[in-house]
C-alpha positions as CSV (number, residue, x, y, z in Angstrom):
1,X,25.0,28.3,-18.9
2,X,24.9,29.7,-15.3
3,X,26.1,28.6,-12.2
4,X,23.8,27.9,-9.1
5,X,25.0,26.5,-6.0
6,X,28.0,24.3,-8.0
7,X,24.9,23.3,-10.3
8,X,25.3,24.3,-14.0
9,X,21.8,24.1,-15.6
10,X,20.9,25.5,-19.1
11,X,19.1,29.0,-18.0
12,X,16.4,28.8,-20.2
13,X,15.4,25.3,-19.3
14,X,15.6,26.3,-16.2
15,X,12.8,29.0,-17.0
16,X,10.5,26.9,-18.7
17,X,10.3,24.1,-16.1
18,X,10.0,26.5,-14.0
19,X,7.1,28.2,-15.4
20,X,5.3,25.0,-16.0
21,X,5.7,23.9,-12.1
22,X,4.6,27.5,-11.2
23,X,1.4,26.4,-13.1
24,X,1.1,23.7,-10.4
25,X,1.6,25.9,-7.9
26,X,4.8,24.6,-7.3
27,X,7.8,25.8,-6.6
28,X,10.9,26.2,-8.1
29,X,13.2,23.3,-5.8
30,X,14.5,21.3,-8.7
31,X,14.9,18.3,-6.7
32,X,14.5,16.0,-9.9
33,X,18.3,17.4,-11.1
34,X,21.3,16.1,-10.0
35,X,24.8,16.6,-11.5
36,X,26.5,13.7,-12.5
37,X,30.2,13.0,-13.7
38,X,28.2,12.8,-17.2
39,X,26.6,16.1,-16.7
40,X,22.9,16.7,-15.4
41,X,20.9,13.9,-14.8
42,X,16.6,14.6,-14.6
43,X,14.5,12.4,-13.1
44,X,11.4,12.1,-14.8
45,X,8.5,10.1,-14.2
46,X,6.4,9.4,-17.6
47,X,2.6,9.1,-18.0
48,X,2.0,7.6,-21.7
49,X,-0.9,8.0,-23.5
50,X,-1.8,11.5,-22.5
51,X,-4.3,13.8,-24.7
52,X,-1.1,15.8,-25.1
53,X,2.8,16.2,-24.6
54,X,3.7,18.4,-21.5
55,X,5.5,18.9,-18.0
56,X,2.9,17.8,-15.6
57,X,3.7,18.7,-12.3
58,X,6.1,16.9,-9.5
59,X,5.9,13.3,-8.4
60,X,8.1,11.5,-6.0
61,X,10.2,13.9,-6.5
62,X,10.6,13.3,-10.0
63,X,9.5,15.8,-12.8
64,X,6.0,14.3,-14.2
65,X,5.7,14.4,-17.9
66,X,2.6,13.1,-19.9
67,X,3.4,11.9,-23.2
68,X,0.6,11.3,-25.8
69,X,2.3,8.3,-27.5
70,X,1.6,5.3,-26.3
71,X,3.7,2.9,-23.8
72,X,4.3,0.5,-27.0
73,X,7.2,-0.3,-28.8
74,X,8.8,2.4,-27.7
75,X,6.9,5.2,-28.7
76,X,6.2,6.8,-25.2
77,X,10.5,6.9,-25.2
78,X,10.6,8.4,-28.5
79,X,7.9,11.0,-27.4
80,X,9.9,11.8,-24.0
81,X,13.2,12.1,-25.8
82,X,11.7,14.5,-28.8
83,X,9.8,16.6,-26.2
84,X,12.6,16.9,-23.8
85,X,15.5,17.9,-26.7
86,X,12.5,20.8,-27.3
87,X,13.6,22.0,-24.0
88,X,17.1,21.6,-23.8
C-alpha cells in the first residue's frame, strides 16, 4: 500500500479506477473514497441490469458501476461485491 495525503489506498486499485475514469475523460480526484476508522470506505452508485459489469464513470460524486445482474433478490449485490473484490 502507499500513502497519499494521510490516505492509504491499494496502488493498483488505484490504477485501474483510474484508468477507467480516464476513459470518461475524467480525472483522477477520488472524491468517492473516504478513510474510515474501519478502513476505506467507496461510494458507489449501482446501475443493475447492464449489458455488462464495469466502472461507469462518476455520479454525484460517487463511483458509477453498471452491473449486469439484475436488481432482484440480491443479485445486483452479489454482482457489485464479486466485481469489486476483482479490483481490490
Amino acid at each position: 500500500m502507499e500513502s497519499h495525503e494521510g490516505w492509504r489506498i491499494i496502488t493498483a486499485t488505484t490504477v485501474t479506477i483510474a484508468r477507467a475514469l480516464k476513459h470518461f475523460g475524467r480525472t483522477t480526484e477520488f472524491t468517492f473514497l473516504d478513510r474510515s476508522a474501519r478502513g476505506l470506505l467507496l461510494h458507489v452508485h449501482v446501475v443493475p441490469g447492464a449489458a455488462k459489469t464495469g466502472i461507469a464513470g462518476i455520479h454525484d460524486q460517487r463511483l458509477k458501476v453498471r452491473v449486469h445482474a439484475p436488481p432482484a433478490g440480491g443479485a445486483a449485490n452479489r454482482e457489485l461485491v464479486r466485481f469489486l473484490s476483482e479490483l481490490f
